[in-house]
Residue, then its C-alpha position, 0 to 999 in steps of 0.5 A: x973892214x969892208x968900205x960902201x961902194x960908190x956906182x962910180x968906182x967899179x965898171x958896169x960889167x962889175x954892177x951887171x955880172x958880179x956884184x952880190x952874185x959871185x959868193x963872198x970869199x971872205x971868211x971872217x965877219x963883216x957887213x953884207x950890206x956893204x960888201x959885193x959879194x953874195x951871202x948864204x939867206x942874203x935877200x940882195x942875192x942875184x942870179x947872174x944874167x948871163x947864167x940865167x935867163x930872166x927880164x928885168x920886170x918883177x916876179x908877181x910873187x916876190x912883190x907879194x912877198x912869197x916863195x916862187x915856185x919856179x925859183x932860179x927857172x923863173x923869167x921874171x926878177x925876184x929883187x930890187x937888184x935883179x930889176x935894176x942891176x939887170x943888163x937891159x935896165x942897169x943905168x939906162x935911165x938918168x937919176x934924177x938926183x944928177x951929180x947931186x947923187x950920194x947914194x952908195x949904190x945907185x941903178x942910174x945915170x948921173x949924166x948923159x955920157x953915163x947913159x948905156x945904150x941897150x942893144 
């Protein structure tokens, strides 16, 4: 059985580039809310940033709920994962939690020398 992932034990090119973006290889039944991995009709599913050219703001008609026409051509973010696991967002702002912090996966930094700088 797959385990919660904690921010801390993975790099941040894995939470930015890969996680709940490349498809799950595993061929047996299992949680999706806890596994990394993309899943077919998974609301969490990502479009990699490198791919896909997107801003980290949201997409009007994900907030209200709705189908975008543009779908993966879209500039703006459909999820709460393509907002903050997004290059120009993912852990460039401090959780207010600090250390403190118990969240599985959490989109900031727990101290300043987890801060990333955006170029």
């Amino acid at each position: 059985m797959l385990q919660a992932l904690r921010s801390a034990s993975l790099p941040d090119e894995f939470w930015m580039y890969s996680y709940k973006i490349l498809p799950c290889p595993h061929g047996y039944r299992h949680s999706w809310t806890h596994c990394p991995f993309s899943h077919t009709g998974e609301t969490a599913r990502r479009r990699c940033p490198r791919t896909f050219s997107y801003l980290p703001d949201p997409c009007i008609n994900a907030r209200a709920k709705r189908q975008c026409p543009n779908g993966d051509a879209c500039p703006y973010a459909h999820n709460t994962f393509e907002q903050w696991l997004h290059p120009a967002r993912y852990r460039t702002r401090l959780c207010y939690l600090g250390a403190n912090c118990r969240r599985p996966t959490c989109f900031f930094a727990h101290s300043v020398e987890e801060l990333r700088s955006v170029e």
